[in-house]
N, C-alpha and C positions, 0 to 999 in steps of 0.2 A: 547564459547557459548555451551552449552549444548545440549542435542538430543530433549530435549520438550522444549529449548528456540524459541522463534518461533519472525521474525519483524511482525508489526504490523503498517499500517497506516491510515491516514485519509487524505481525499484529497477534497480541497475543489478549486473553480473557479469562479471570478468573470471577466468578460471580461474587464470591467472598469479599473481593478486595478491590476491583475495577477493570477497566480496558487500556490496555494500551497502545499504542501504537510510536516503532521507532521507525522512524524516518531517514533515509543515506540517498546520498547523490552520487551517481556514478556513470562511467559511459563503458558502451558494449565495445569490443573489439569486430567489428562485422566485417572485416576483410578475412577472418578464419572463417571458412565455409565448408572447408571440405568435415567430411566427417570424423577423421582422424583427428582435427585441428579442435572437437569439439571437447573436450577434456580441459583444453589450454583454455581454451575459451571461457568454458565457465568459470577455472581457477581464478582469469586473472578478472571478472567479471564480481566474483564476491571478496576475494582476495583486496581487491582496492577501491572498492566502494567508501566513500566518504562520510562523517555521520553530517547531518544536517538538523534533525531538532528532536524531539522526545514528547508526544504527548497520554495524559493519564486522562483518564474520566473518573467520576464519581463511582464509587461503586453502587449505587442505587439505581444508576441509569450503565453501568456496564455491559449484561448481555443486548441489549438495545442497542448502544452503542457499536459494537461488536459487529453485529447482524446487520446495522446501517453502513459504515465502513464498507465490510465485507462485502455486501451486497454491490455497491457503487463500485467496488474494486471490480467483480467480477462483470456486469454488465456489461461494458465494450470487450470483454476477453472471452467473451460466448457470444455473444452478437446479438442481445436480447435488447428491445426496444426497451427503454423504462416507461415501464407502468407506473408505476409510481412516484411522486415527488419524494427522493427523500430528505432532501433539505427540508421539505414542511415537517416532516415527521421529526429531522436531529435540532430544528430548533426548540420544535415543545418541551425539549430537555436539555437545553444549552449544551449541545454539543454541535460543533458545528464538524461538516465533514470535509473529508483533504481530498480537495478535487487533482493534484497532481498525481496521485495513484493508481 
């Protein structure tokens, strides 16, 4: 993987039926900076992102699932210490969490 290859995912939860989460690898164009160039940027930024794997969880351990993900996702992207382990918490329900996100 390279320095500007970056994962990338989408997560989505329905409590009915399970959590998912789809996974693409993809790299930023970071020499567009100006603001103008920001348009270009994100086009070509979702535009050729790569798929890379697909995974589903149970739906009995879904919103859980969901909530731990998500949570791990947002942590370094708000600048909040974790309090919590959540790895203890997503293995008491075999799920294990995607630490490249």
């Amino acid at each position: 993987m390279s320095d500007k290859q970056k994962f990338d995912s989408d997560l989505g939860c329905i409590a009915d039926y399970g959590f998912i989460l789809v996974d693409y690898i993809n790299e930023e164009n970071e020499d567009l900076t100006e603001p103008k160039d920001f348009q270009r940027r994100y086009d070509e930024y979702y535009k050729e992102r790569k798929f890379n794997k697909i995974v589903f969880c149970k739906k009995d351990n879904s919103l859980v699932s969901f909530f731990l993900q998500l949570t791990h996702y947002l942590q370094p992207a708000i600048g909040t210490v974790p309090v919590i382990d959540l790895n203890a918490y997503s293995s008491a329900i075999g799920f294990k969490i995607d630490k490249e996100i």
